[in-house]
Residue frames as a rotation matrix with the C-alpha (Angstrom) as fourth column:
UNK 1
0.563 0.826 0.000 0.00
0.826 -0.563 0.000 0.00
0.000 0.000 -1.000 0.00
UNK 2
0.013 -0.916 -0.400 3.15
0.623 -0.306 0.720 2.21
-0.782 -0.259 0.567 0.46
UNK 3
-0.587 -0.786 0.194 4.47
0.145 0.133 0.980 1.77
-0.796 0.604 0.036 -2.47
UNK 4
-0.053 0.826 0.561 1.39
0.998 0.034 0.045 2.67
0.018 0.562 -0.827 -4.00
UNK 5
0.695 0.487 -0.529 0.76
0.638 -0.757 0.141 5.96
-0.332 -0.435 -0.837 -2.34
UNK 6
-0.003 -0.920 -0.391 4.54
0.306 -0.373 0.876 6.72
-0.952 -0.117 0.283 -3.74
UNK 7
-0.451 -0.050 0.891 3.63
0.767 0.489 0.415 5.71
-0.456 0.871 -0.182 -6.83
UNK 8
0.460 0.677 0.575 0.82
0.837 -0.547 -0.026 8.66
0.297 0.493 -0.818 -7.22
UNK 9
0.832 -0.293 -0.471 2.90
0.160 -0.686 0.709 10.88
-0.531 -0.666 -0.525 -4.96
UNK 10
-0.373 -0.816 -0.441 5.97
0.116 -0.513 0.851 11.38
-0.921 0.266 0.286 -7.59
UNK 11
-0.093 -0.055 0.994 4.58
0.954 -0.290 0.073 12.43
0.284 0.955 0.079 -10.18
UNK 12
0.862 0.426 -0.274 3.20
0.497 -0.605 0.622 15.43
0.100 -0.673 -0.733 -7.67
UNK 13
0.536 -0.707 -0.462 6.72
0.667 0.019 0.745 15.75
-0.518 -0.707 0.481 -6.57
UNK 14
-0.597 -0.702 0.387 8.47
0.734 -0.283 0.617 16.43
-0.324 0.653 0.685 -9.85
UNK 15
0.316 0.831 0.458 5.42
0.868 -0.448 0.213 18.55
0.383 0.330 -0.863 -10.83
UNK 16
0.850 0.196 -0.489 6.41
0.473 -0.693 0.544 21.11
-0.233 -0.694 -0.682 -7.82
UNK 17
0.151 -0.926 -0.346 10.01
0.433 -0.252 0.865 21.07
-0.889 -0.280 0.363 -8.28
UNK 18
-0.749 -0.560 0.355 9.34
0.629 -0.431 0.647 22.60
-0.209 0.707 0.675 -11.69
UNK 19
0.533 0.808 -0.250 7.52
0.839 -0.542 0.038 25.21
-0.105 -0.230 -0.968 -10.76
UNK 20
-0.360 -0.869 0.340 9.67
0.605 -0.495 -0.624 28.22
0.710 -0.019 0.703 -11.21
UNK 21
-0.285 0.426 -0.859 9.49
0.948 -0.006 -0.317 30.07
-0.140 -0.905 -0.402 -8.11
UNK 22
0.738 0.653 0.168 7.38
0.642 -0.757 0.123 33.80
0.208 0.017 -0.978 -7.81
UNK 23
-0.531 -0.822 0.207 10.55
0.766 -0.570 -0.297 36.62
0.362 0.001 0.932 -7.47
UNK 24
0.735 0.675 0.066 9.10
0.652 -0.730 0.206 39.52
0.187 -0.108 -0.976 -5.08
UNK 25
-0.310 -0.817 0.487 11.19
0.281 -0.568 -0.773 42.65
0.908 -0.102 0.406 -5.80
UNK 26
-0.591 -0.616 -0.521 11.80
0.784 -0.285 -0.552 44.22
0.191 -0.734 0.651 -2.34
UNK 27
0.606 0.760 -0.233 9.25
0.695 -0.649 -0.310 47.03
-0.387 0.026 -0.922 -1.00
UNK 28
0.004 -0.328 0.945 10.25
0.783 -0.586 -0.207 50.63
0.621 0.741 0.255 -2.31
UNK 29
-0.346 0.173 -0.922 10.77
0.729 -0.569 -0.381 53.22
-0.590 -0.804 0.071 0.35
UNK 30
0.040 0.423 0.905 8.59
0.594 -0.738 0.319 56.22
0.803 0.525 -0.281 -0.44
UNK 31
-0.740 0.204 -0.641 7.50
0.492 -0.486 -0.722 59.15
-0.459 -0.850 0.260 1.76
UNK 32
0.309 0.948 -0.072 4.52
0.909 -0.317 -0.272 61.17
-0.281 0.018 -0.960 1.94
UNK 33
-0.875 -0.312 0.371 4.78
0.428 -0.855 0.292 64.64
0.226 0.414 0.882 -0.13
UNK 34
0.163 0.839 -0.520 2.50
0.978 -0.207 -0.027 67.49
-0.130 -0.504 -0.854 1.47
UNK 35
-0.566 -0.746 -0.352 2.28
0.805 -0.592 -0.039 70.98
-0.179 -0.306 0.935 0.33
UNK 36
0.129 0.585 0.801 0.42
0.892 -0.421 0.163 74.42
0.433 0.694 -0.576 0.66
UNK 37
-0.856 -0.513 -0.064 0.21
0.472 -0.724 -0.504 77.93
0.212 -0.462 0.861 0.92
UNK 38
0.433 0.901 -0.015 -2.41
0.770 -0.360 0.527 79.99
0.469 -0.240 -0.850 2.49
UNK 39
-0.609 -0.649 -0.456 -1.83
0.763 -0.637 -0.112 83.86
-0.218 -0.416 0.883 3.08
UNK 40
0.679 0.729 0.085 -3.08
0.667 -0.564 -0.487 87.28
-0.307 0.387 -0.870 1.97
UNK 41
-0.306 -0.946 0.106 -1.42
0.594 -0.102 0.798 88.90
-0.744 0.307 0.594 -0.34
UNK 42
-0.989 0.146 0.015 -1.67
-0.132 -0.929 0.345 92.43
0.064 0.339 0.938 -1.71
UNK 43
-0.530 0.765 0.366 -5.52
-0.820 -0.352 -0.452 91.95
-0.217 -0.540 0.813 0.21
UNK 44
-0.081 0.579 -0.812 -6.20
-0.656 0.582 0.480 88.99
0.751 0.571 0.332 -1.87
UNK 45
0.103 -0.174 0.979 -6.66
-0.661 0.724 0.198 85.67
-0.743 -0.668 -0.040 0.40
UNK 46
0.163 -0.128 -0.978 -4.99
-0.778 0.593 -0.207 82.78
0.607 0.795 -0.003 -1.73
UNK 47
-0.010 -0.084 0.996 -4.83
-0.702 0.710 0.053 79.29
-0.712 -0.699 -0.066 -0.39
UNK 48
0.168 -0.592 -0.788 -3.19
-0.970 0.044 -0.239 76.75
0.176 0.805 -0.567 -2.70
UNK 49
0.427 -0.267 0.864 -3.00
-0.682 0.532 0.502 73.15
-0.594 -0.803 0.045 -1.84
UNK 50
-0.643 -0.715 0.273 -1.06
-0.488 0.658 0.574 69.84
-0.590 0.236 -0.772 -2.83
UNK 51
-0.845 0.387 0.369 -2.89
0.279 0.908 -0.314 68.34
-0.457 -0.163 -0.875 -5.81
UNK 52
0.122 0.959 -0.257 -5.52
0.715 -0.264 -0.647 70.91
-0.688 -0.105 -0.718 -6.40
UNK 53
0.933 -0.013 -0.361 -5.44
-0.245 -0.756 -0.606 72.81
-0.265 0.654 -0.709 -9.58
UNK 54
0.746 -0.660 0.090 -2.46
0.473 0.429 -0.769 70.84
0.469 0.617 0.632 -10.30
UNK 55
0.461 -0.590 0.663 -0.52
-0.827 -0.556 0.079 73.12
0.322 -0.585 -0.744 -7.36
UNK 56
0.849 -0.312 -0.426 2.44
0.475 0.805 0.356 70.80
0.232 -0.505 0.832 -5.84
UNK 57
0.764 -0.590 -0.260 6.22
-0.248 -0.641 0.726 71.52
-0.595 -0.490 -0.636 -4.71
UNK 58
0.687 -0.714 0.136 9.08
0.427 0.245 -0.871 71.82
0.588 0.656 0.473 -6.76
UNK 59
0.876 -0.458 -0.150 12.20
-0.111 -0.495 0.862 71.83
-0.469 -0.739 -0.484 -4.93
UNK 60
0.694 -0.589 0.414 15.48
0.373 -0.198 -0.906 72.88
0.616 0.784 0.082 -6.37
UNK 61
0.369 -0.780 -0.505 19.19
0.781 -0.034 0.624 74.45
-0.504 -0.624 0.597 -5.55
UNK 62
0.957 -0.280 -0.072 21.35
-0.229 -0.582 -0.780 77.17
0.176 0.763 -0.621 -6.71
UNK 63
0.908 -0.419 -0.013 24.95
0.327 0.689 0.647 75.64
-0.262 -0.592 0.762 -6.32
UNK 64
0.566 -0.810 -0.150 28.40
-0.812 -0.517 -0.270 76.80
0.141 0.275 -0.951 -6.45
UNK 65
0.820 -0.530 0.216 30.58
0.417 0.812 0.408 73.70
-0.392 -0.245 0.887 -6.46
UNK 66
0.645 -0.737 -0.204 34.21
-0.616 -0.659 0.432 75.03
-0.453 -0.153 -0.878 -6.60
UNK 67
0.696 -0.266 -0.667 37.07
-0.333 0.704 -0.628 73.25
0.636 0.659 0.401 -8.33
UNK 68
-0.542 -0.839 0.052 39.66
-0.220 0.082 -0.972 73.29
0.811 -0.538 -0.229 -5.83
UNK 69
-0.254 0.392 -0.884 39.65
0.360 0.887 0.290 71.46
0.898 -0.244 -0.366 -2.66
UNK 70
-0.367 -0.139 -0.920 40.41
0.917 -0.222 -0.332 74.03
-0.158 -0.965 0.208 -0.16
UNK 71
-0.877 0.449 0.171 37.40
-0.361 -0.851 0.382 76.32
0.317 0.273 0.908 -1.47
UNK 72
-0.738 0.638 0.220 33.80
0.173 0.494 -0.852 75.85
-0.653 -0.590 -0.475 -0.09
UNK 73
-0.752 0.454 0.479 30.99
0.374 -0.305 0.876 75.00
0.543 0.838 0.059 -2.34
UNK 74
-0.719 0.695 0.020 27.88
-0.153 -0.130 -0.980 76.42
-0.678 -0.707 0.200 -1.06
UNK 75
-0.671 0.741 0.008 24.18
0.676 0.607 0.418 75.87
0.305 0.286 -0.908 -1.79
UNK 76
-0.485 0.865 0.128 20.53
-0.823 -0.402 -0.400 78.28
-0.295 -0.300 0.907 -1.30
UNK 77
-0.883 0.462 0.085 17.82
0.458 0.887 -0.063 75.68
-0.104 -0.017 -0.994 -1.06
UNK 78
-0.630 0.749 -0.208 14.58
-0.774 -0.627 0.087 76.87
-0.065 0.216 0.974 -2.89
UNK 79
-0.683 0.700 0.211 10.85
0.500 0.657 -0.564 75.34
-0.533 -0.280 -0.798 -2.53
UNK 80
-0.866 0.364 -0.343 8.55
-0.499 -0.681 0.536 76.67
-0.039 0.635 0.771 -5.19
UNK 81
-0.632 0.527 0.569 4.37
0.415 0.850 -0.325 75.90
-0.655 0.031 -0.755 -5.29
UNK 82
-0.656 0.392 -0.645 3.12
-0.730 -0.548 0.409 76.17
-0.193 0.739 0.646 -8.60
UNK 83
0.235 0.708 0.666 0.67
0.221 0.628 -0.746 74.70
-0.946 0.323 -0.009 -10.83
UNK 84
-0.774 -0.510 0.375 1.21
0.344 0.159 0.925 73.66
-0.531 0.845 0.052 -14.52
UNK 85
-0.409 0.623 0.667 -2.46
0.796 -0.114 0.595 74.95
0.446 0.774 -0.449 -15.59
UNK 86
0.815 0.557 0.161 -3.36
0.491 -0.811 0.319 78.09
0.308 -0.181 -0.934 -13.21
UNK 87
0.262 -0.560 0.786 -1.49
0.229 -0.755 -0.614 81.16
0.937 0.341 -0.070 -12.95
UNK 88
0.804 0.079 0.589 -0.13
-0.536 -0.332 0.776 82.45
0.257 -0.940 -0.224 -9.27
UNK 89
0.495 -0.642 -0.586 2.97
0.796 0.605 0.010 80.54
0.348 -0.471 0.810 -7.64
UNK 90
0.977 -0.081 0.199 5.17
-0.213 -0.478 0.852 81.42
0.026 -0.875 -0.484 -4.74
UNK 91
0.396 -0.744 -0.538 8.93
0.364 0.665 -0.652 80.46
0.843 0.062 0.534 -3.92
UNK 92
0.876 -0.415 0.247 10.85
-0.468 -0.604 0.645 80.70
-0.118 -0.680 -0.723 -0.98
UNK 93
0.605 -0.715 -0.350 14.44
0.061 0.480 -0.875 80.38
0.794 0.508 0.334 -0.23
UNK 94
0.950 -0.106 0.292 16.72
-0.269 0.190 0.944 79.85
-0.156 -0.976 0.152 2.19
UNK 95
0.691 -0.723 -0.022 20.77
0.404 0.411 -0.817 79.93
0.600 0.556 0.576 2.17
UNK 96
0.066 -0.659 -0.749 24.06
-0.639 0.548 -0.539 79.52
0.766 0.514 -0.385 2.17
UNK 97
0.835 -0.288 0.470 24.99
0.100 0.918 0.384 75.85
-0.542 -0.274 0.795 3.40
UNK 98
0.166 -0.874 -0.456 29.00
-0.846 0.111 -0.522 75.53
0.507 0.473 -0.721 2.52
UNK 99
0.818 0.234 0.526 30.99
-0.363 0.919 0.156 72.67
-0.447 -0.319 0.836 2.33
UNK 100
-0.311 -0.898 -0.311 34.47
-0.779 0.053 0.625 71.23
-0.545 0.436 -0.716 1.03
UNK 101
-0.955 -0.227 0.189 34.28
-0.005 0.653 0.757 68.47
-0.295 0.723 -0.625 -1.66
UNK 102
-0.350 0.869 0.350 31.49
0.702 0.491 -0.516 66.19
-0.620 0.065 -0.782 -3.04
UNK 103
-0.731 0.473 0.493 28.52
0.284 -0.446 0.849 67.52
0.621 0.760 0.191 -5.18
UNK 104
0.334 0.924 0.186 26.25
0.011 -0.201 0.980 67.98
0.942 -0.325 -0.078 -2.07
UNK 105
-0.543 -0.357 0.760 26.62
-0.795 -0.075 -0.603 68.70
0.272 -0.931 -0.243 1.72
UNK 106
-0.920 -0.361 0.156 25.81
-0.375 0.691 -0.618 65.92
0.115 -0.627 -0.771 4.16
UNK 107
0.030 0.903 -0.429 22.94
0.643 0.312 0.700 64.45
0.766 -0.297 -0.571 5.57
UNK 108
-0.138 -0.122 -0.983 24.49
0.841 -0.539 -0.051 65.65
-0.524 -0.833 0.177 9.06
UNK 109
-0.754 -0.486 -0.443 25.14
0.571 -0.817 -0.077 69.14
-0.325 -0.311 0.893 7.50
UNK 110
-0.478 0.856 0.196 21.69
0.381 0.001 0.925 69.20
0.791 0.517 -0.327 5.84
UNK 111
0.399 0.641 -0.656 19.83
0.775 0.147 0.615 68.53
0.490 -0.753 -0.438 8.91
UNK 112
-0.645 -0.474 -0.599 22.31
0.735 -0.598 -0.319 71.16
-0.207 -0.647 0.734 11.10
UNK 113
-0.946 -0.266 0.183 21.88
0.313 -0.895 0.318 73.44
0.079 0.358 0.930 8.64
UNK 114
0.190 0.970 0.150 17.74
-0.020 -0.149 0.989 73.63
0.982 -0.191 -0.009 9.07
UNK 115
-0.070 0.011 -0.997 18.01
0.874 0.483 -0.056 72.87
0.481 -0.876 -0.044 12.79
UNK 116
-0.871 -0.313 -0.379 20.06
0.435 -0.849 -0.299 76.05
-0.228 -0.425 0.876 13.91
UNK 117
-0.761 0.406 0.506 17.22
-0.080 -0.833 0.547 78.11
0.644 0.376 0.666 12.24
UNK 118
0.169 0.583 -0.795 14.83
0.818 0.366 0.443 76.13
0.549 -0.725 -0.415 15.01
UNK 119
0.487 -0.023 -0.873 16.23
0.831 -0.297 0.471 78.85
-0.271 -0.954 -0.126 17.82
UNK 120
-0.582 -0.562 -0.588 17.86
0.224 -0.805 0.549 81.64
-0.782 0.187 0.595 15.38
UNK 121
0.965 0.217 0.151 15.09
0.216 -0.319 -0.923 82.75
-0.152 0.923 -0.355 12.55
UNK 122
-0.258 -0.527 0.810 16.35
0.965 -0.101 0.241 83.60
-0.045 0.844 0.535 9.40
UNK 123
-0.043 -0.037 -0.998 16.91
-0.046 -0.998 0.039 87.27
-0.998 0.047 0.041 8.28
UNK 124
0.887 0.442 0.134 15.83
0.231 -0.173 -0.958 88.72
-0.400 0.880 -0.255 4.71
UNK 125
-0.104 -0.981 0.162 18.52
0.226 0.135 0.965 88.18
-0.969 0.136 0.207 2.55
UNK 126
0.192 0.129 -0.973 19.16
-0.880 -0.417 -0.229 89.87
-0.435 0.900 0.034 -1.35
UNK 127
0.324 0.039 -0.945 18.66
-0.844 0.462 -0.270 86.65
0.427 0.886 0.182 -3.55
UNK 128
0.817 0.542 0.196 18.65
-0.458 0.405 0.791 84.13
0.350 -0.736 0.579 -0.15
UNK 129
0.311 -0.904 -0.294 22.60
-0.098 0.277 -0.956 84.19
0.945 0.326 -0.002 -0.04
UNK 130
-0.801 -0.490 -0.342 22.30
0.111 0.440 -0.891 84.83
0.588 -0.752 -0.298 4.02
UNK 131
-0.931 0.265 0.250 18.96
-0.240 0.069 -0.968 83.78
-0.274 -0.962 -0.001 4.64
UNK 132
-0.533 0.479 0.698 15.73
0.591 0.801 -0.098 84.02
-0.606 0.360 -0.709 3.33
UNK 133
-0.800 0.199 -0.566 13.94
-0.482 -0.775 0.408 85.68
-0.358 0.599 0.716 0.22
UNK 134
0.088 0.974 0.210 10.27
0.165 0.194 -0.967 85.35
-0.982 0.120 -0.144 -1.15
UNK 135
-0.847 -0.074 -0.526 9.11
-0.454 -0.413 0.789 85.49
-0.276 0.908 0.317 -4.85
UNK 136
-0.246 0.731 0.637 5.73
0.518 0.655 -0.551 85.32
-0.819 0.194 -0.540 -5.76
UNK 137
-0.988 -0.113 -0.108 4.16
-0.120 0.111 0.987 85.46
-0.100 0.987 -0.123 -9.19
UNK 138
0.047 0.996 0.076 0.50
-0.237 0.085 -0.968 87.04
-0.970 0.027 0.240 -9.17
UNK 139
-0.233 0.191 0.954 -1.52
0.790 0.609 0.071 85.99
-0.567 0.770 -0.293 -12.47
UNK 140
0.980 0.177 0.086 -0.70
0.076 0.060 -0.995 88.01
-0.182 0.982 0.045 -15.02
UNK 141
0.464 -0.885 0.031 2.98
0.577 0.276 -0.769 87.03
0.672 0.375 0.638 -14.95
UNK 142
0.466 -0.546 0.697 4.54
-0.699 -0.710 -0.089 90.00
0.543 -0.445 -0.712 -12.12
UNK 143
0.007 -0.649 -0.761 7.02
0.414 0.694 -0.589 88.83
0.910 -0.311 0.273 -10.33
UNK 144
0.635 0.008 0.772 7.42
-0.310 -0.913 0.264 90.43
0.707 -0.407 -0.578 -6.93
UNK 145
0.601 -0.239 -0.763 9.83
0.473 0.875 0.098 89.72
0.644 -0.420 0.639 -4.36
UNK 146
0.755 -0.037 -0.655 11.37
0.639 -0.185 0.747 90.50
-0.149 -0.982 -0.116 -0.60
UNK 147
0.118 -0.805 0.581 13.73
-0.101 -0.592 -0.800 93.20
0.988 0.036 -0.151 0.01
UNK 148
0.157 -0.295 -0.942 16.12
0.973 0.208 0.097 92.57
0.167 -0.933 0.320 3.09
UNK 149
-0.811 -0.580 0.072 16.52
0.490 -0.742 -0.457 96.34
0.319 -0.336 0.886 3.17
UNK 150
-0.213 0.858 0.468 12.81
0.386 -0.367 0.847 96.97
0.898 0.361 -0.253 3.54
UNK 151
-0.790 0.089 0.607 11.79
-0.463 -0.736 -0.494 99.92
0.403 -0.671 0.622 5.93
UNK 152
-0.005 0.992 -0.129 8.48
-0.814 0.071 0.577 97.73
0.581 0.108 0.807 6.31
UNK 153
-0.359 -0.142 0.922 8.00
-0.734 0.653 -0.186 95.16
-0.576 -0.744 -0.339 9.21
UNK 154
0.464 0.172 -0.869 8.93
-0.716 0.651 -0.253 91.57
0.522 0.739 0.425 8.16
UNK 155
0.186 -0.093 0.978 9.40
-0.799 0.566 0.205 88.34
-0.572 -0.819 0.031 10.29
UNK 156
0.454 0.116 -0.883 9.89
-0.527 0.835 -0.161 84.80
0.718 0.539 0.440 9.05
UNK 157
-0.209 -0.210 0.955 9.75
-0.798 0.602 -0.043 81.40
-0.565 -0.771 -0.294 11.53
UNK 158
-0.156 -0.087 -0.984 10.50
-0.620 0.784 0.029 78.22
0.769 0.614 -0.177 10.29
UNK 159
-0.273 -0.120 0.955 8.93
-0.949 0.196 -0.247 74.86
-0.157 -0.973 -0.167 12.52
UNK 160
0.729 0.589 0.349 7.68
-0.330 0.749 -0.574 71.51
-0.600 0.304 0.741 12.21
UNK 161
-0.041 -0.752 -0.658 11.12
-0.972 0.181 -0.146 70.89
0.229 0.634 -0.739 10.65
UNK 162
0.475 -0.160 0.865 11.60
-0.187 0.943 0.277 66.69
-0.860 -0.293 0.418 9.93
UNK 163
-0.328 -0.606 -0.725 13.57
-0.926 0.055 0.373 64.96
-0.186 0.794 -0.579 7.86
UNK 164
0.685 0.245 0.686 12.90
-0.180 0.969 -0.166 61.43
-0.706 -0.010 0.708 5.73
UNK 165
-0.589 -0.497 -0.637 14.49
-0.794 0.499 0.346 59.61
0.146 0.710 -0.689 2.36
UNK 166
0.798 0.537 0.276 13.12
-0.283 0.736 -0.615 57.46
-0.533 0.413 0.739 -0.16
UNK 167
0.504 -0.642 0.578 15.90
0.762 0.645 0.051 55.77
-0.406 0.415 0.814 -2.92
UNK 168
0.303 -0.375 0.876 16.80
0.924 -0.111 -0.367 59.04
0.235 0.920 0.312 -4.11
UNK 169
-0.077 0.129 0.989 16.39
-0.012 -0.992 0.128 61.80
0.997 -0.002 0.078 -2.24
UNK 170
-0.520 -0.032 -0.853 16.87
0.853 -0.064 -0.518 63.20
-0.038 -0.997 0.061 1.49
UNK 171
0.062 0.550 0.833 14.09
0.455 -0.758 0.466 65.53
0.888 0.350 -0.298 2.34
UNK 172
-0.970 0.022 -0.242 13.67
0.234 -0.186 -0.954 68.36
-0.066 -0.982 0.175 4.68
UNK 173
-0.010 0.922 0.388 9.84
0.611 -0.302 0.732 69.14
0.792 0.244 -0.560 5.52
UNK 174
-0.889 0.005 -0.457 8.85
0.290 -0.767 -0.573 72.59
-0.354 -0.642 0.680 7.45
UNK 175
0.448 0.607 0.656 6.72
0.815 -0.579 -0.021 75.16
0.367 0.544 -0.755 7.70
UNK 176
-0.708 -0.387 0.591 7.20
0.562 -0.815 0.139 78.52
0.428 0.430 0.795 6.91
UNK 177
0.305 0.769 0.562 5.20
0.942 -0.330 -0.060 81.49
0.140 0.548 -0.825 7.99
UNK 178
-0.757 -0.641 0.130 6.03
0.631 -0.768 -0.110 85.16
0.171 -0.001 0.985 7.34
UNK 179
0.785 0.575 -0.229 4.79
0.504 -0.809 -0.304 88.35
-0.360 0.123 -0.925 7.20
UNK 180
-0.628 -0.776 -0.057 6.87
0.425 -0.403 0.811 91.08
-0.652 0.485 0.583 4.71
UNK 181
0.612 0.690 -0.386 6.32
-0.170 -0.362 -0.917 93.08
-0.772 0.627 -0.104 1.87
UNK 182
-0.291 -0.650 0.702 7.45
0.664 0.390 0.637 92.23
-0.688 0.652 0.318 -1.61
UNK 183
-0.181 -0.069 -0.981 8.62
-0.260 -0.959 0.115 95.07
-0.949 0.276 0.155 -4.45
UNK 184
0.030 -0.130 0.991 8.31
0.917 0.399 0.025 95.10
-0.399 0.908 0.132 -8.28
UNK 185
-0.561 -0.284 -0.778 9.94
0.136 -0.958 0.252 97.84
-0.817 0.035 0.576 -10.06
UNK 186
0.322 0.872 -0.369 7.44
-0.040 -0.377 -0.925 100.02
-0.946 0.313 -0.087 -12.10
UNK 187
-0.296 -0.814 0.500 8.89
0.886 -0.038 0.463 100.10
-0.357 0.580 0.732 -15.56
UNK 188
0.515 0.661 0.546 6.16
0.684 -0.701 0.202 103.41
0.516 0.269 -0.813 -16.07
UNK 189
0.909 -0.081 0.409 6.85
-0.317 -0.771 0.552 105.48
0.270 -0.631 -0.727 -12.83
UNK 190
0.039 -0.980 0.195 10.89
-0.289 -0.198 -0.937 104.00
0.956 -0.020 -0.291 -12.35
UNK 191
-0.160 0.173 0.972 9.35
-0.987 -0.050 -0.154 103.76
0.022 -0.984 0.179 -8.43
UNK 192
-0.950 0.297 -0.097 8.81
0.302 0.795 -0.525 100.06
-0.079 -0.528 -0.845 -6.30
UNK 193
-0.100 0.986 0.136 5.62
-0.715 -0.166 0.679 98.90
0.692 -0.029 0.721 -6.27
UNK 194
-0.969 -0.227 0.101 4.78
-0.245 0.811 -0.532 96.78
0.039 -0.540 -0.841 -3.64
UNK 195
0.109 0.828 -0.550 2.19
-0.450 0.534 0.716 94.28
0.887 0.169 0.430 -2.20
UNK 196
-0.436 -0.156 0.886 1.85
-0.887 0.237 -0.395 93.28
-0.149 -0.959 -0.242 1.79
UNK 197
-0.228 0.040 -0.973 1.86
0.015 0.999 0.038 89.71
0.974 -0.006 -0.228 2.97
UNK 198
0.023 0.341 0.940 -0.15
-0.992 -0.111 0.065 89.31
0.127 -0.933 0.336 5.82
UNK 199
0.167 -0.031 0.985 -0.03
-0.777 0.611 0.151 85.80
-0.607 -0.791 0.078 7.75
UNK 200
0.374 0.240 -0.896 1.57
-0.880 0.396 -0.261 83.62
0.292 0.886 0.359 5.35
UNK 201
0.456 -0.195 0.868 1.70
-0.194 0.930 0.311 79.45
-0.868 -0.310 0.387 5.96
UNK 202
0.520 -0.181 -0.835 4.03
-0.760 0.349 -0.549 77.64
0.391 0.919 0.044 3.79
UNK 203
0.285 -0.362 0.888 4.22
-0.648 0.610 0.456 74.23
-0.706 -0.705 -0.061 3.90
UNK 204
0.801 -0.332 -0.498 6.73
-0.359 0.400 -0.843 72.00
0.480 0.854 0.201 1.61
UNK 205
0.672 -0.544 0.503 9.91
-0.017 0.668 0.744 70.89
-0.740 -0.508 0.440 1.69
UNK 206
0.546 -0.785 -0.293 13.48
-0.817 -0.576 0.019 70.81
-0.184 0.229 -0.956 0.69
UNK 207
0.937 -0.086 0.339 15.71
0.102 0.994 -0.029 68.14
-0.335 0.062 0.940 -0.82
UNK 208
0.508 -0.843 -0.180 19.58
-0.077 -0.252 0.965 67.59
-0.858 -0.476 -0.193 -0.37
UNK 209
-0.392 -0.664 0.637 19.95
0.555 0.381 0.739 66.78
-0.733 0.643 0.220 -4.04
């Protein structure tokens, strides 16, 4: 009776063993991407979110990378929320981060470099070289954007700072909120126009590459 039961039992056998087996690739690390603004600007209230109207974040650098070793490259770290079909978008920025070699500063010097601002705000800076500078784009194309020399009360706290990484990227996430005014020279009257920011929230994120 065995020797029966074997009998029906290898064909079974060899059946499995040429199965080729299922290959599951490894999970992907991801992270969650959140981002809007909500303010009032030149009286308007605007409020902008991740997703909506095609509004998301586009983060980006401006980089000096030096040839020589005993020069420091340095980095402004910019966060821009626009939208590929409606008109209106913001940027902020936020610099210099230096550094000797490589094509990027650390993780560690990433993360420092957002930290410190935890218990020292940033100060308005011409073109965010020591600190931080605004540019927003109302909808018919103006640019306007912070002046660190402005006579006009202007604040800017950065909180909610964290940090993640997916396969490609190290991110910082914050928020932002200011208050300032932002200029655009007339090309008519030669004079600044301007436009007040009243309680602005920005919330995005920065990436080390």
């Amino acid at each position: 009776m065995k020797k029966n039961v074997f009998f029906y039992l290898l064909p079974i056998l060899f059946l499995i063993s040429c199965i080729e087996h299922e290959i599951i690739p490894a999970p992907k690390q991801t992270v969650v991407l959140t981002s809007s603004f909500r303010g009032v600007i030149g009286g308007t209230d605007i409020k902008w979110l991740q997703n909506v109207d095609d509004y998301t974040c586009s983060p980006s650098q401006d980089k000096l990378i030096t040839s020589s070793s005993d020069k420091l490259n340095s980095a402004i770290y910019k966060s821009k929320i626009s939208s590929n079909s409606a008109k209106g978008q913001i940027q902020i920025a936020l610099g210099s981060i230096y550094w000797i070699n490589d094509a990027y500063a650390t993780k560690l010097m990433f993360s420092n470099f957002f930290d410190a601002f935890k218990t020292n705000p940033p100060t308005y800076s011409v073109g965010a070289k020591q600190g931080f500078e605004v540019k927003y784009t109302d909808n018919i194309g103006t640019e306007w954007v912070s002046d660190s020399a402005s006579v006009s009360p202007q604040n800017v706290t950065i909180s909610n700072i964290s940090y993640d990484s997916d396969l490609s990227k190290d991110y910082c996430f914050f928020t932002l909120t200011f208050n300032c005014h932002l200029y655009h020279l007339n090309p008519v009257t030669k004079n600044n126009d301007f436009l007040e920011v009243k309680n602005a929230i920005f919330k995005g994120w920065f990436t080390r590459q």
